[in-house]
N, CA, C and O atoms as CSV, one atom per row, in Angstrom:
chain,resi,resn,atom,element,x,y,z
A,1,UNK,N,N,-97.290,-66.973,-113.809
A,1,UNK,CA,C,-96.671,-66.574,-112.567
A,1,UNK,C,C,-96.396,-65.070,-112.553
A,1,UNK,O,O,-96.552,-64.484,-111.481
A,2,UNK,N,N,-95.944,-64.281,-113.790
A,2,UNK,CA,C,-95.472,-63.023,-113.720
A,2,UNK,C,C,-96.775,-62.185,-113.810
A,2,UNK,O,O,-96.676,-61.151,-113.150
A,3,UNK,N,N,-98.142,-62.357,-114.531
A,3,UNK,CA,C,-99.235,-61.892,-113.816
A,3,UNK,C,C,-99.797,-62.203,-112.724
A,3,UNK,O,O,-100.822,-61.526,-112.633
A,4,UNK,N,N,-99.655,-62.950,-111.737
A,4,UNK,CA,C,-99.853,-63.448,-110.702
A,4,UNK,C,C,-98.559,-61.815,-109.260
A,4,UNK,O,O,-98.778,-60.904,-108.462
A,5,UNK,N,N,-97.981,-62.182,-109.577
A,5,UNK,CA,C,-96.844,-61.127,-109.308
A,5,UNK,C,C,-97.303,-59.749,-109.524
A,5,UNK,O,O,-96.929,-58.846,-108.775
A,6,UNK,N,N,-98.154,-59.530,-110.586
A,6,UNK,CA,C,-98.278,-57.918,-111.336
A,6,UNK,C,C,-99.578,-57.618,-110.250
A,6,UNK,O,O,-99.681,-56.657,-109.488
A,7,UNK,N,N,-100.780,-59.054,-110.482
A,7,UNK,CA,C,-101.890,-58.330,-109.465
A,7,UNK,C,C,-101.416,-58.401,-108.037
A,7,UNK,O,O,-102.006,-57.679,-107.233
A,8,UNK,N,N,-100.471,-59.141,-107.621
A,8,UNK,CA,C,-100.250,-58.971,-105.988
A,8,UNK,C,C,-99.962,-57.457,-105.974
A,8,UNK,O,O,-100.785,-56.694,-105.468
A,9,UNK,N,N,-98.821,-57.006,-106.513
A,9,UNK,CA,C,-98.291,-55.457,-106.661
A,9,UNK,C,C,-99.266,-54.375,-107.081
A,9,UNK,O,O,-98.964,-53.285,-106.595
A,10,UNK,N,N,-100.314,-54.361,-107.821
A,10,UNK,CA,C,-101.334,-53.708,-107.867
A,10,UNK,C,C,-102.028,-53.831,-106.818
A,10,UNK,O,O,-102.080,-52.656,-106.455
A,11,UNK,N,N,-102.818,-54.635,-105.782
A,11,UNK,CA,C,-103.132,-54.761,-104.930
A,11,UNK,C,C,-102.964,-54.065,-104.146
A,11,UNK,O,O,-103.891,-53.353,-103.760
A,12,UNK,N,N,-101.428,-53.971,-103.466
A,12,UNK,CA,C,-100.676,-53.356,-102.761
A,12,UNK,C,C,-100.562,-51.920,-102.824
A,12,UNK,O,O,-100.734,-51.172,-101.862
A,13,UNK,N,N,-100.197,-51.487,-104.265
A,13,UNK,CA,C,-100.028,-50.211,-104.393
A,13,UNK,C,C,-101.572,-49.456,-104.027
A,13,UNK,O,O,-101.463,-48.302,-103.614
A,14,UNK,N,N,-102.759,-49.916,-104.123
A,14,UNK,CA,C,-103.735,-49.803,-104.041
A,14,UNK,C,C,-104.178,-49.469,-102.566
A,14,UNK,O,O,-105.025,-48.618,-102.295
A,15,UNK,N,N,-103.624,-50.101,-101.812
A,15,UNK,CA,C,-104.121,-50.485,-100.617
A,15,UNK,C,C,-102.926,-49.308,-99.774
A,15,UNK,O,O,-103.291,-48.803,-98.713
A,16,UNK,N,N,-101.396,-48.926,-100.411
A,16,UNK,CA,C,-100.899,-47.877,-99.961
A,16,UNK,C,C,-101.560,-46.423,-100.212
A,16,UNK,O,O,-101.525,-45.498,-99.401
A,17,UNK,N,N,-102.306,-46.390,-101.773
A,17,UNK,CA,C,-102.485,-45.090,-101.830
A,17,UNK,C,C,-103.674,-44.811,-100.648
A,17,UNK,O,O,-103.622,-43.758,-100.013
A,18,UNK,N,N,-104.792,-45.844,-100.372
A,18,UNK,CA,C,-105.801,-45.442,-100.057
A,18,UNK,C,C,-105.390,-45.061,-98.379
A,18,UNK,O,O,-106.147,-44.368,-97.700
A,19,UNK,N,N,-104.270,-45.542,-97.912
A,19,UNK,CA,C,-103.283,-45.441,-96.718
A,19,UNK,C,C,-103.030,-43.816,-96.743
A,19,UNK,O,O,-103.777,-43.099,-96.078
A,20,UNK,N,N,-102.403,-43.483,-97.200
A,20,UNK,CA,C,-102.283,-42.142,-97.548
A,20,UNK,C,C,-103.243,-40.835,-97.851
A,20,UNK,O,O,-103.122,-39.697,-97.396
A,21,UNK,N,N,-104.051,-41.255,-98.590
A,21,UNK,CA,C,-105.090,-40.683,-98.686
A,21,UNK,C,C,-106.097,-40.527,-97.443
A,21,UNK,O,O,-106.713,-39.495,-97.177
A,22,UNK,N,N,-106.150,-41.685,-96.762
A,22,UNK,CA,C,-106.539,-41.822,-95.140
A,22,UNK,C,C,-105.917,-40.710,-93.935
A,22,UNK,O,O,-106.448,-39.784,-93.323
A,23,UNK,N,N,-104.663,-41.236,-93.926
A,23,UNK,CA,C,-104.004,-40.045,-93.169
A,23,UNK,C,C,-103.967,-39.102,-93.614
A,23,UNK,O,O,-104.034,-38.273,-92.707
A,24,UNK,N,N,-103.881,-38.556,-94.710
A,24,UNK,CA,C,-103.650,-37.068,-95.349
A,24,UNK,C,C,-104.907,-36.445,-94.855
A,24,UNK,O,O,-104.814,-35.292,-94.435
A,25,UNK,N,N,-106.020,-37.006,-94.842
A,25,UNK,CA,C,-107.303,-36.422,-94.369
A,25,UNK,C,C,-107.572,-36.314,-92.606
A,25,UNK,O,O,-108.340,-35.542,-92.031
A,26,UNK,N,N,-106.584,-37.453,-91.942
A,26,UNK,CA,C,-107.186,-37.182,-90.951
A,26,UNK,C,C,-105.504,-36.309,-90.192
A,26,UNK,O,O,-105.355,-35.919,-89.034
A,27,UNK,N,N,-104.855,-36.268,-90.928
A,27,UNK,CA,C,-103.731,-35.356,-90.189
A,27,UNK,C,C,-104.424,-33.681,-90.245
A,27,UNK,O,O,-104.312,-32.831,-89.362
A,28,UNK,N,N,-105.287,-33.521,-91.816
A,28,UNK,CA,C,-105.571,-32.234,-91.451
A,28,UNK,C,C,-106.977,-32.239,-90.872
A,28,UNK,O,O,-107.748,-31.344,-91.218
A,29,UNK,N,N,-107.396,-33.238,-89.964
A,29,UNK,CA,C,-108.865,-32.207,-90.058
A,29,UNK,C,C,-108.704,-31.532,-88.653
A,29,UNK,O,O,-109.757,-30.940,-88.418
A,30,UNK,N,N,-107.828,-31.383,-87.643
A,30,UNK,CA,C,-107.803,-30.664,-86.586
A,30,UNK,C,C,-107.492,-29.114,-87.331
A,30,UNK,O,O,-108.190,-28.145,-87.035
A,31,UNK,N,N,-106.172,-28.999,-88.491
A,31,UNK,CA,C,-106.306,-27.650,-88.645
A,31,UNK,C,C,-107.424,-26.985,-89.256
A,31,UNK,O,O,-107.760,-25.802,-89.215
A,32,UNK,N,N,-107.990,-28.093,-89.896
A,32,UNK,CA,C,-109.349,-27.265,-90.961
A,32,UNK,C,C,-110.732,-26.954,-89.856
A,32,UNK,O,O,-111.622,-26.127,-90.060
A,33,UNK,N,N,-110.615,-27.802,-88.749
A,33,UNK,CA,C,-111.406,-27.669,-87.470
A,33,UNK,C,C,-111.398,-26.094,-86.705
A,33,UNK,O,O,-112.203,-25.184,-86.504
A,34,UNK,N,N,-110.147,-26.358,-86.462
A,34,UNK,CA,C,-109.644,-25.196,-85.463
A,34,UNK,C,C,-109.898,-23.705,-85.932
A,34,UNK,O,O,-109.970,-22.767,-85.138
A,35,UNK,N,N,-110.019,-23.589,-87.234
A,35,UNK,CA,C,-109.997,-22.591,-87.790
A,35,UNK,C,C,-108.898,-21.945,-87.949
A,35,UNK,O,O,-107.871,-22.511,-87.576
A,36,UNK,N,N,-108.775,-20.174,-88.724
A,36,UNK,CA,C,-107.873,-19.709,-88.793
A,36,UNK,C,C,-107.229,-19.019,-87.758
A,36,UNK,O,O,-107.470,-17.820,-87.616
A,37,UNK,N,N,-106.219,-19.763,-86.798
A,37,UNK,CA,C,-105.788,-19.083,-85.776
A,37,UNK,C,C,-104.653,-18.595,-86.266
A,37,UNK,O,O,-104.315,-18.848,-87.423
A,38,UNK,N,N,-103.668,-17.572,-85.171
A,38,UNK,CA,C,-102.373,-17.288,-85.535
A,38,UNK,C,C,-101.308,-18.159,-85.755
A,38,UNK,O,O,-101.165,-19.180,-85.082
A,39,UNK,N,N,-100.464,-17.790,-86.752
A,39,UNK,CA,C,-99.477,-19.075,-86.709
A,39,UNK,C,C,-99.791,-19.790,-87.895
A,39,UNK,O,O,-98.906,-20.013,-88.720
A,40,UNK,N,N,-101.032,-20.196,-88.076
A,40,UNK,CA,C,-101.266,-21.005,-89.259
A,40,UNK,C,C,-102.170,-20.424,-90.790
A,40,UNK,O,O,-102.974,-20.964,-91.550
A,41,UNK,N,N,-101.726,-19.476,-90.740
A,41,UNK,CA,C,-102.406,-18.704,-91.819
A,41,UNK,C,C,-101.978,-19.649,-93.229
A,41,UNK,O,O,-102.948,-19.599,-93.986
A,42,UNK,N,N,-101.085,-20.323,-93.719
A,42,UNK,CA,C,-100.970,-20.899,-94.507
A,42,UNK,C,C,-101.402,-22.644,-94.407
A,42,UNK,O,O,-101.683,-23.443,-95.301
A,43,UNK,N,N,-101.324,-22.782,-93.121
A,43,UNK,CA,C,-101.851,-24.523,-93.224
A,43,UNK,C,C,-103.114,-24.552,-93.247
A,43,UNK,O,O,-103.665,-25.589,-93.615
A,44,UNK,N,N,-103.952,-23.319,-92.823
A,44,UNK,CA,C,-105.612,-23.369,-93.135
A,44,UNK,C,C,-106.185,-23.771,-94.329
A,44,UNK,O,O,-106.990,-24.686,-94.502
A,45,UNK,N,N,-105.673,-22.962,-95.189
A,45,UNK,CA,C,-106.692,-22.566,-96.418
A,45,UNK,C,C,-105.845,-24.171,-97.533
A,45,UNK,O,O,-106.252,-24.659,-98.588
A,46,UNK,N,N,-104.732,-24.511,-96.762
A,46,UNK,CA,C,-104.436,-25.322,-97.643
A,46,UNK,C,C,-105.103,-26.680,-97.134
A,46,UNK,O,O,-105.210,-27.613,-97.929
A,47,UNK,N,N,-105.570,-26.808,-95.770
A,47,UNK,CA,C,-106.102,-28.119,-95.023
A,47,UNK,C,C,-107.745,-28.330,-95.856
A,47,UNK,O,O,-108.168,-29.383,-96.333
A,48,UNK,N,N,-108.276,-27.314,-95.842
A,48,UNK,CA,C,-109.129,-26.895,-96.356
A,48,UNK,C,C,-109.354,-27.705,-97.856
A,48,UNK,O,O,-110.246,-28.548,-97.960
A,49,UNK,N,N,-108.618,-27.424,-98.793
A,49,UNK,CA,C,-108.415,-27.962,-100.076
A,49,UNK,C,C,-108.289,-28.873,-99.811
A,49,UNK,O,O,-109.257,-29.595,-100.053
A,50,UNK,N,N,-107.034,-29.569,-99.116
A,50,UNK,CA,C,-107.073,-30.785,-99.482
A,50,UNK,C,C,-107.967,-31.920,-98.695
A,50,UNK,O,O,-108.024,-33.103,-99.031
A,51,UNK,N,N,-108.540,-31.424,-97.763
A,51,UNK,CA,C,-110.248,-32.270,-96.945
A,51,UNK,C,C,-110.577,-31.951,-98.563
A,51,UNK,O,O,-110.211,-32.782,-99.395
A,52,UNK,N,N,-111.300,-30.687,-99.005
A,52,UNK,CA,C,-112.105,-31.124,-100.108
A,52,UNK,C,C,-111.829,-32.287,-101.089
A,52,UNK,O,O,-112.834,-32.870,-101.495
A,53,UNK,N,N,-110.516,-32.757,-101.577
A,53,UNK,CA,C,-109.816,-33.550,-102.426
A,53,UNK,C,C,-110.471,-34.448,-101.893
A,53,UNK,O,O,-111.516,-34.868,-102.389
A,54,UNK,N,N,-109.884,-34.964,-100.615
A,54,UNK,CA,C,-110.332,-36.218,-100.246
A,54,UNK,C,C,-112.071,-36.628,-99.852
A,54,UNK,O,O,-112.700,-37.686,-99.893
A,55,UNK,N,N,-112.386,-35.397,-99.519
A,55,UNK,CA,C,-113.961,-35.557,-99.461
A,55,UNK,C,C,-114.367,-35.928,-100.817
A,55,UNK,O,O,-115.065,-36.941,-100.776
A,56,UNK,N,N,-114.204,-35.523,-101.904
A,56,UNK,CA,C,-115.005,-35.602,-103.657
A,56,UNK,C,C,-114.105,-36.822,-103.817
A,56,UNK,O,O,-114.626,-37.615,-104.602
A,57,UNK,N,N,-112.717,-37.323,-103.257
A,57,UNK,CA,C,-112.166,-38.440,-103.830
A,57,UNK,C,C,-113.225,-39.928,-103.429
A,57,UNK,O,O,-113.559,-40.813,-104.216
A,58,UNK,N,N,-113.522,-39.824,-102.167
A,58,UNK,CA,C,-114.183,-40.793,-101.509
A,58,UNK,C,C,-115.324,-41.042,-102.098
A,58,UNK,O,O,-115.566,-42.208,-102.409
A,59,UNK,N,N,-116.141,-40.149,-102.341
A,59,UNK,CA,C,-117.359,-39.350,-102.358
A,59,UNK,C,C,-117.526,-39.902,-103.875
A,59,UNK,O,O,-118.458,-40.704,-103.932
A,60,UNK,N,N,-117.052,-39.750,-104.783
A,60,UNK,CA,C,-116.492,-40.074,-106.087
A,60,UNK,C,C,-116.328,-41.917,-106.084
A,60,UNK,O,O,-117.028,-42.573,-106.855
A,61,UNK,N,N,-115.495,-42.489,-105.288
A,61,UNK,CA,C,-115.231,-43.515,-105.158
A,61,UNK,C,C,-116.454,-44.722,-104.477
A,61,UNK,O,O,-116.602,-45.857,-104.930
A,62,UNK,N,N,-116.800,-44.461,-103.959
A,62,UNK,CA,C,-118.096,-45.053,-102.721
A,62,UNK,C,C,-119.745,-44.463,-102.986
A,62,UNK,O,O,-120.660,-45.248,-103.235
A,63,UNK,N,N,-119.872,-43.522,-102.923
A,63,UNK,CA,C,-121.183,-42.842,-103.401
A,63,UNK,C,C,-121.806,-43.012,-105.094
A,63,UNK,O,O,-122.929,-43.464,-105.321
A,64,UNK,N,N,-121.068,-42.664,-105.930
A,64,UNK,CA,C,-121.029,-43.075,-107.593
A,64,UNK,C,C,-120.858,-44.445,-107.981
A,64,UNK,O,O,-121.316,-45.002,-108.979
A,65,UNK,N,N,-120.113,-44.935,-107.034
A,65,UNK,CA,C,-120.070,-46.706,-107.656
A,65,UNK,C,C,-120.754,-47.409,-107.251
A,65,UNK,O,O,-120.940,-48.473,-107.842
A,66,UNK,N,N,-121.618,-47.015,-105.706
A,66,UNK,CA,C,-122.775,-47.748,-105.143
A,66,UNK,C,C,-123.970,-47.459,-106.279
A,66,UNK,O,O,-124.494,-48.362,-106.932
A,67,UNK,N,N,-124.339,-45.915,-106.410
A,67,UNK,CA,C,-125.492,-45.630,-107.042
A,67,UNK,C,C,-125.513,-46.400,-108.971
A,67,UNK,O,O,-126.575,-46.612,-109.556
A,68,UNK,N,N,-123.981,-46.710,-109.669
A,68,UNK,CA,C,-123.780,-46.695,-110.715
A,68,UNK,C,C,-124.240,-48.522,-110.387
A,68,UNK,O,O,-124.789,-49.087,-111.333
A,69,UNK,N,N,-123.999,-49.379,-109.056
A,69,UNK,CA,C,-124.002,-50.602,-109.273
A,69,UNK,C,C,-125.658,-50.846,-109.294
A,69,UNK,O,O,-126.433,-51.618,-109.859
A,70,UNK,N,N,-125.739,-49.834,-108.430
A,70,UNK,CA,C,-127.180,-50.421,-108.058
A,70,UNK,C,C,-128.481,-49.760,-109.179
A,70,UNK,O,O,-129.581,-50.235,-109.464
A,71,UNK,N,N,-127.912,-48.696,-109.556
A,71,UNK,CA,C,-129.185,-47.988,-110.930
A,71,UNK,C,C,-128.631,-48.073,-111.927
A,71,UNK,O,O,-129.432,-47.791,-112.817
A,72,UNK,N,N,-127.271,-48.410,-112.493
A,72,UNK,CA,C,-126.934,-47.971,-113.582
A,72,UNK,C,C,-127.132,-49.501,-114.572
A,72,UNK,O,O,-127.064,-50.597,-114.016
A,73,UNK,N,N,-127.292,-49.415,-115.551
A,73,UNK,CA,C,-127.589,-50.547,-117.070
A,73,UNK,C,C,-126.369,-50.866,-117.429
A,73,UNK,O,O,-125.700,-49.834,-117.363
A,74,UNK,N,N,-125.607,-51.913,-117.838
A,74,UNK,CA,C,-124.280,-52.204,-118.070
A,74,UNK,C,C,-125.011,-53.362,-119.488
A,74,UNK,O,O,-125.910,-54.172,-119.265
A,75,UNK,N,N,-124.502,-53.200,-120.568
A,75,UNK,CA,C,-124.174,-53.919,-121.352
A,75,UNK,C,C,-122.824,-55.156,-121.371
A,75,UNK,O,O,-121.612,-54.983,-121.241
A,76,UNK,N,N,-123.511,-56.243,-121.559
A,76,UNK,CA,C,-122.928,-57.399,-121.649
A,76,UNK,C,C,-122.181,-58.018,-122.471
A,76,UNK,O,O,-121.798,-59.160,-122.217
């Protein structure tokens, strides 16, 4: 029962980060869009970074584990 409990909560926490990670990307992509206007000289260059994070996070996550399922050799 108490591993039963541990994977529900892993689950979850799982399913919050990728929540976050979701919005964090789409709250900035209007400033990383818009470019560097006045006013936001500091939310640019930082929107910027963190699209990249989440671009190589995804990218990392979905792209590498498709190509690793589908070409890669796994010992049994």
């Amino acid at each position: 029962m108490q591993q039963r409990q541990e994977s529900k909560a892993g689950l979850r926490a799982e399913a919050i980060q990728a929540n976050k990670l979701a919005c964090a990307g789409l709250v900035l992509l209007p400033l990383a869009v818009r470019g560097n206007v006045p006013g936001h000289e500091i939310e640019y260059p930082m929107a910027i970074v963190i699209l990249g994070l989440v671009t190589s996070t995804l990218l990392n996550l979905l792209v590498l584990t498709t190509l690793a399922l589908r070409y890669g050799r796994f010992r049994a």
